[in-house]
C-alpha positions as CSV (number, residue, x, y, z in Angstrom):
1,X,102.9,94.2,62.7
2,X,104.0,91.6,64.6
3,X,105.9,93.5,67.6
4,X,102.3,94.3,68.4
5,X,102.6,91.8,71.9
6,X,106.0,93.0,72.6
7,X,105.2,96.9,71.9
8,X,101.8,96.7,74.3
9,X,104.2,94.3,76.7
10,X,106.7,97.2,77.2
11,X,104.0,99.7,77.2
12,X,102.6,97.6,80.3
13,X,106.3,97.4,81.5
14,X,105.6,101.2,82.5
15,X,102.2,100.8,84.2
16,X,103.9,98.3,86.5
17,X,106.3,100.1,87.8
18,X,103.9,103.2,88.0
19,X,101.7,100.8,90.3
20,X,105.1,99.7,92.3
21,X,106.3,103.2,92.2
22,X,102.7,105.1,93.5
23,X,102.8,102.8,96.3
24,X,106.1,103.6,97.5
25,X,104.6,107.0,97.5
26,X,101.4,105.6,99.4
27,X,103.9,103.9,102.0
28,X,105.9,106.4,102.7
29,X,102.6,108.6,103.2
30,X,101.2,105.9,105.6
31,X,104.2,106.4,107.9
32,X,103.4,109.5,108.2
33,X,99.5,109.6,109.0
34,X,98.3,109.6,112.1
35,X,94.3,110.0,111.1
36,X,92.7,106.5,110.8
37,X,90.1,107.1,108.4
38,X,93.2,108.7,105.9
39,X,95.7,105.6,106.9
40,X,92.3,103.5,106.1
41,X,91.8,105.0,102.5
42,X,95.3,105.5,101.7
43,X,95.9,101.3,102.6
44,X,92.5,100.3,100.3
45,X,95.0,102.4,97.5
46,X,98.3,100.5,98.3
47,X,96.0,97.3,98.4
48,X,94.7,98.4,95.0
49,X,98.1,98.8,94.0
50,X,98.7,94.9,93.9
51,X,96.1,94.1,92.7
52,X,96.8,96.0,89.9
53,X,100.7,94.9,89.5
54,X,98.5,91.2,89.2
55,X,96.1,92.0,86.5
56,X,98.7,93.9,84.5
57,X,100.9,90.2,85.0
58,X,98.0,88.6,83.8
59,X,97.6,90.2,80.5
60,X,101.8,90.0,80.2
61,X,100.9,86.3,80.7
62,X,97.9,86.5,78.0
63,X,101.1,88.3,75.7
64,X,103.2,84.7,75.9
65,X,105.4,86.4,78.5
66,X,107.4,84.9,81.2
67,X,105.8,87.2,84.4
68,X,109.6,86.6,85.9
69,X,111.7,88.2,82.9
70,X,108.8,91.0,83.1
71,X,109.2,92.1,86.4
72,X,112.8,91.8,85.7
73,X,112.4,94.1,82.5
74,X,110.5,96.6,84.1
75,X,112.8,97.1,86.8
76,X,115.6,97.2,84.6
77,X,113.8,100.0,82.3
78,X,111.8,102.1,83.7
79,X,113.3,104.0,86.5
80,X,111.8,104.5,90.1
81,X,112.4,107.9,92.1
82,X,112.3,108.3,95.5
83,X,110.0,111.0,97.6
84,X,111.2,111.9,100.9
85,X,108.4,114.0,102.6
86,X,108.1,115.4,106.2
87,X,105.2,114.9,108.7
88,X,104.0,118.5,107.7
89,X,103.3,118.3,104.0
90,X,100.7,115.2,103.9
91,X,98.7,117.6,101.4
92,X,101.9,117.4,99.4
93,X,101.8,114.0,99.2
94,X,98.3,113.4,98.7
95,X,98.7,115.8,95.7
96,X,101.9,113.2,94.6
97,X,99.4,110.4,95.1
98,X,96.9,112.4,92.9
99,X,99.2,113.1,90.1
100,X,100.2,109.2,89.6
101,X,96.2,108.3,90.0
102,X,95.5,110.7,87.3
103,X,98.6,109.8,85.1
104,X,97.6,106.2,85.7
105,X,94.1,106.6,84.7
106,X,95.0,108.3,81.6
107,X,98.1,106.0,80.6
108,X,95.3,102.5,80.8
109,X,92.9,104.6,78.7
110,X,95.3,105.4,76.2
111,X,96.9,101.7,76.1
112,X,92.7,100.7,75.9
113,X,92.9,103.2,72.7
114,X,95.4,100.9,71.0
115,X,94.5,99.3,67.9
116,X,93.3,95.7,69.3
117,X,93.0,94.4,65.8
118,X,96.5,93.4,65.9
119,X,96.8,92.1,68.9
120,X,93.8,89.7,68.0
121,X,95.3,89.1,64.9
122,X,98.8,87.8,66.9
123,X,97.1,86.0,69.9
124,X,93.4,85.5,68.9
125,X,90.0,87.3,69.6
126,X,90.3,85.8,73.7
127,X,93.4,87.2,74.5
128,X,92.6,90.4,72.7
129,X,89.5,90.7,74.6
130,X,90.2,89.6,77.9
131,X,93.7,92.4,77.9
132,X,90.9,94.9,76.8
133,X,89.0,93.5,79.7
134,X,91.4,94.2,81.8
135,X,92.3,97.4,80.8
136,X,88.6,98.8,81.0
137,X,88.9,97.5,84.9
138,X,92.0,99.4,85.4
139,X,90.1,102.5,84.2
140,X,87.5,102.3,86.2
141,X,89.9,101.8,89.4
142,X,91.7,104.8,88.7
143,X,88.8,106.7,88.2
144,X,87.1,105.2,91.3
145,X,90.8,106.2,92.3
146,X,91.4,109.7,91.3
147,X,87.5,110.5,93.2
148,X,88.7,109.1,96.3
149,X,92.2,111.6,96.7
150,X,90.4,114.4,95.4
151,X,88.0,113.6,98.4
152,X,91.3,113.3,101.2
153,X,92.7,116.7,99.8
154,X,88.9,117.9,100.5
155,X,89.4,117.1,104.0
């Protein structure tokens, strides 16, 4: 199949703007907080957030694409809603946080689930592993993640 790259590309399109769209949510939430230690775990999230955005460029990079046309695609694709949210309901919008954490950590371990075979077969064994690489990473953040915003609704 050899849509593999362009199938897992679009697939990615969605994570991205998933990471874009959560920290909206995070932002918006950070206005809002007036606890430091919160505003400190919620910014380490948003922080995440990018660095997330960049690893999921990286393996769009490892796919032959242009990074520019992606952001561009994803944008144009996959729609972004907005959250409006008063002051009160900060439990309301840890639990929005939560839910993209949790759909996040499932969507990377379902794209790790993919069959890799082809993508090795399209862009060689290097590419193929270094996109799983980065996939297992993104895991592991959401899980890390998931654990922390479970621990904030604790609170």
């Amino acid at each position: 199949m050899a849509n593999t790259g362009r199938v897992l590309a679009s697939l990615l399109a969605r994570a991205y703007v998933a990471e874009f769209s959560e920290a909206e949510v995070i932002s918006e939430t950070l206005m809002q907080v007036s606890d430091d230690g919160l505003w400190d775990s919620l910014f380490n999230l948003i922080r995440d957030n990018e660095i997330h955005r960049l690893m999921i460029e990286e393996a769009v990079k490892l796919l032959g694409f242009d990074v520019k046309n992606f952001r561009e695609y994803s944008a144009r694709t996959v729609s972004v809603r907005s959250y409006e949210f008063s002051d009160e309901y900060i439990t309301t919008m840890l639990e929005e946080i939560l839910k993209w954490e949790v759909w996040a950590l499932k969507y990377y371990s379902h794209l790790l689930n993919l069959n890799f075979s082809e993508i090795s077969r399209e862009f060689g064994e290097d590419v193929a592993s270094r996109i799983q690489t980065i996939l297992k990473d993104l895991v592991t953040w959401e899980n890390k993640h998931v654990n922390i915003v479970k621990e904030l609704l604790q609170k």
